[in-house]
C-alpha positions as CSV (number, residue, x, y, z in Angstrom):
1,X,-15.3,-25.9,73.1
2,X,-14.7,-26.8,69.4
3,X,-12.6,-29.8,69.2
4,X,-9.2,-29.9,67.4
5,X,-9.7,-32.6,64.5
6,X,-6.0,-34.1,63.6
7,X,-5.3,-33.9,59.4
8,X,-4.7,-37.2,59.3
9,X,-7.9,-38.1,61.2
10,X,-9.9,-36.0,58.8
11,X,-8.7,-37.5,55.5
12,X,-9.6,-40.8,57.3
13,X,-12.6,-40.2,57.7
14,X,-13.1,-39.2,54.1
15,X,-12.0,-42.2,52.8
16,X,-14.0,-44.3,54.7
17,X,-17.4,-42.6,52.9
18,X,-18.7,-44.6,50.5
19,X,-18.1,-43.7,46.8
20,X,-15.4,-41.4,48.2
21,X,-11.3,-41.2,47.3
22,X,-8.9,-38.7,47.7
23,X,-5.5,-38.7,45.4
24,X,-2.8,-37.5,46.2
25,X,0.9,-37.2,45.3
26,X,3.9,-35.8,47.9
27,X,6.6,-34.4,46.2
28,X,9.6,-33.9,48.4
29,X,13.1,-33.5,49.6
30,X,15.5,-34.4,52.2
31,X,19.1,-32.7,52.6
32,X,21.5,-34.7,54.7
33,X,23.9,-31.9,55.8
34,X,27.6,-32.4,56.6
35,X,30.2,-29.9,58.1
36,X,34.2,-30.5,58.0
37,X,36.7,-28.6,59.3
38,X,40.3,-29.6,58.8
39,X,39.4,-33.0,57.8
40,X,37.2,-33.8,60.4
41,X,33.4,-33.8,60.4
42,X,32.1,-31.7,63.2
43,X,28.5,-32.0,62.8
44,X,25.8,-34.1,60.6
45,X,21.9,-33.0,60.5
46,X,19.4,-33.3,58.0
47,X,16.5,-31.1,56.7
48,X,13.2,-31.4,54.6
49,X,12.3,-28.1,52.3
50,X,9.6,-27.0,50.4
51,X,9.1,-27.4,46.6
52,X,8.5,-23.7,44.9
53,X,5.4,-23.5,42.8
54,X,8.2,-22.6,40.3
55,X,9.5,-25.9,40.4
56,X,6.0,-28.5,40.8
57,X,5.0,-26.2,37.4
58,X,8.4,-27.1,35.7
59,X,8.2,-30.8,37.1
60,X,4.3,-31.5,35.4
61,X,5.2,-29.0,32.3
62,X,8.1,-31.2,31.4
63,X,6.5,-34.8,32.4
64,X,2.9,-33.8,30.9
65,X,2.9,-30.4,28.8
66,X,6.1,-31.3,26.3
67,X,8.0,-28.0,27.8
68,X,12.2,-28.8,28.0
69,X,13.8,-30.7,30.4
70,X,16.5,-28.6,32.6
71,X,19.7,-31.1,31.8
72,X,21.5,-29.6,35.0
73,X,20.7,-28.9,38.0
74,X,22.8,-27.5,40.7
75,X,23.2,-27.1,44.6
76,X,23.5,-23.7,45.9
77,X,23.5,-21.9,50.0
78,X,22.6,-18.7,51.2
79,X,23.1,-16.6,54.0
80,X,20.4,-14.2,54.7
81,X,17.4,-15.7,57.5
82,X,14.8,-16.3,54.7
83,X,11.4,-17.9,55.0
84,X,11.0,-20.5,52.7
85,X,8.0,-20.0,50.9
86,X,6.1,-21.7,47.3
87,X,6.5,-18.9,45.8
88,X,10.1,-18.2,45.8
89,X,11.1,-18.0,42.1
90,X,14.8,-18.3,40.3
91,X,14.7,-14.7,39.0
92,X,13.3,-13.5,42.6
93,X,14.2,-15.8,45.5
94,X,13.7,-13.2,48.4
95,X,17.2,-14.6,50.0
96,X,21.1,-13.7,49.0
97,X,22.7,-16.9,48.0
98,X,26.4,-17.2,49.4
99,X,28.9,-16.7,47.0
100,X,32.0,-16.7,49.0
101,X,33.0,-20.5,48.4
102,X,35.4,-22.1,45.5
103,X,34.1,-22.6,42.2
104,X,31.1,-22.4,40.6
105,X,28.1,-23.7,42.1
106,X,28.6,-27.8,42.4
107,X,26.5,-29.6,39.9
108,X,23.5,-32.0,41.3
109,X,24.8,-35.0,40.1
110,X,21.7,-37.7,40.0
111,X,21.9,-41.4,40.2
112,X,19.3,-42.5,38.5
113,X,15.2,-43.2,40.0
114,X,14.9,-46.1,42.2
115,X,11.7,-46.7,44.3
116,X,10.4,-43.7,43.5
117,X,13.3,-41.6,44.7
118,X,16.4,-40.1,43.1
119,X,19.5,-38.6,44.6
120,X,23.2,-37.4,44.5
121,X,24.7,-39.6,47.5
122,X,27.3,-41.0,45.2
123,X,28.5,-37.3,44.2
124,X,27.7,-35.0,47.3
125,X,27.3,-31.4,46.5
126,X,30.7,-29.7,48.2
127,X,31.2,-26.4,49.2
128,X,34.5,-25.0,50.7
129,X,34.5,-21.6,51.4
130,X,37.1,-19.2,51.1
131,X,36.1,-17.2,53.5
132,X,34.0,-17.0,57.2
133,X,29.9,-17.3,56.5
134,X,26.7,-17.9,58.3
135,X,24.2,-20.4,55.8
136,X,20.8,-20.5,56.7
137,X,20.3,-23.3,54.2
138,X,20.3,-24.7,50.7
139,X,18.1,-24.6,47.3
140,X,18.4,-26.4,44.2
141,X,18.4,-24.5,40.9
142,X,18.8,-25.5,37.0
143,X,18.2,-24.2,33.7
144,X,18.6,-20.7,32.6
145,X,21.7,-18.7,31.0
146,X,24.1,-19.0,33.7
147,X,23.2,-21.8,36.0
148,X,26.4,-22.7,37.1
149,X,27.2,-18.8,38.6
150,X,26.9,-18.2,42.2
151,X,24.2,-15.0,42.7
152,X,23.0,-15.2,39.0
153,X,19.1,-14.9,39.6
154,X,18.4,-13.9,35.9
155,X,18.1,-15.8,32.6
156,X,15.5,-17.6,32.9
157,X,16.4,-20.6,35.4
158,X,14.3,-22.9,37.5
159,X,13.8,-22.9,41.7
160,X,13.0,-26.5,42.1
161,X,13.3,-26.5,45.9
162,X,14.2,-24.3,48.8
163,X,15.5,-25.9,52.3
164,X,15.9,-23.3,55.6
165,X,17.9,-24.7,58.5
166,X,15.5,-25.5,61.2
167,X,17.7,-25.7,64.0
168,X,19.7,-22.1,62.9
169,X,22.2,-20.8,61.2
170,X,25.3,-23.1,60.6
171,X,29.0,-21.0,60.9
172,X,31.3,-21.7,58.8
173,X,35.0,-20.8,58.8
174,X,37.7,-20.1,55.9
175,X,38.3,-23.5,54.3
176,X,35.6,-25.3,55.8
177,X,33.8,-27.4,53.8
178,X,30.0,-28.0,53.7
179,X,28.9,-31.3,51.4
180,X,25.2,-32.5,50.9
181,X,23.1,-35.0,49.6
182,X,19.6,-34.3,48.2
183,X,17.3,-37.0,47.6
184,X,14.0,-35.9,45.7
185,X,11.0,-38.5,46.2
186,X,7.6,-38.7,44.9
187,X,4.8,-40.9,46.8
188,X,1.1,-41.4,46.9
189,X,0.4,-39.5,50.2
C-alpha cells in the first residue's frame, strides 16, 4: 500500500536537501461575516476565498509590469451556489451577483498596509437589502466602466477575489443587513 505523504511533510523534506530552497508567497483573504436583523446581530462567521488568476495577474502587473492601479475597489454578494474557481473573471464570473440591496455596491474602504496585511475593519462593507435573498457568498471587484453598479460584469473591471460560504447559504430577510470586513494578506508560505 502506497503511503499518503502530508504537503507539509513533503516541502520539508525538500528543504532539508542540501543546495535546495523553495519560495513561496501566499496571497490571501479572510471575510469576517456579520448578519443583523432589527438591530441585533444574529450570527458572526468568517470565511477564506480564493484569489482569481484575474486578480494575482492585476496584483504583479501593477506592482512589477507598470500597468494602472484600480483606485477602487468594491464589495459585492451573490446568490446563485457557485464554485469558486481561479479562473472566474470580472466580465465572466459564472455566479449572479445579488442586486436586490440599497445602493450601489459599498466601496472597500482600506486602511492602509500594516504587517503585511491590509483591510476595511474601520469601514465594513454594509449591505441592507430591500428585499428577501439567499447569498452564497461575497467577491471583491474594482476597476472598469461601472464598478460601483450591482450586476455590471462588463467594461473592463478586475475579479480580485471570490469567497463561497462554506457552511451554506445565509437567508436574509427585507431590511436585514449583512456587513463584512476583508482583510487581504500576503506572506512567505
Amino acid at each position: 500500500m502506497k503511503s499518503k505523504i502530508k504537503a507539509k511533510d513533503r516541502i520539508s523534506a525538500i528543504l532539508e536537501r542540501p543546495g535546495s530552497a523553495v519560495e513561496k508567497v501566499l496571497m490571501s483573504s479572510r471575510w469576517e461575516w456579520e448578519h443583523w436583523r432589527k438591530g441585533e446581530l444574529i450570527d458572526r462567521w468568517m470565511e477564506k476565498n480564493i484569489c482569481t488568476d484575474e486578480g494575482l495577474e492585476h496584483v504583479l502587473d501593477v506592482a512589477f509590469s507598470g500597468a494602472t492601479q484600480i483606485a477602487s475597489w468594491y464589495v459585492a454578494v451573490y446568490n446563485t451556489n457557485t464554485t469558486a474557481v481561479a479562473g472566474m473573471t470580472y466580465a465572466t464570473p459564472g455566479l449572479t451577483e445579488a442586486t436586490n440591496y440599497a445602493g450601489e455596491r459599498p466601496a472597500w474602504q482600506e486602511g492602509g498596509v500594516s504587517s503585511k496585511s491590509i483591510t476595511n475593519s474601520a469601514n465594513k462593507a454594509s449591505f441592507t437589502f430591500a428585499s428577501a435573498a439567499t447569498i452564497y457568498g461575497g467577491l471583491t471587484v474594482g476597476g472598469g466602466s461601472a464598478a460601483t453598479t450591482p450586476g455590471d460584469a462588463a467594461g473592463g473591471g478586475v475579479l480580485y477575489n471570490v469567497s463561497a460560504f462554506t457552511g451554506g447559504a445565509k437567508s436574509v430577510a427585507s431590511d436585514d443587513v449583512l456587513k463584512v470586513t476583508v482583510a487581504l494578506t500576503i506572506a512567505d508560505a
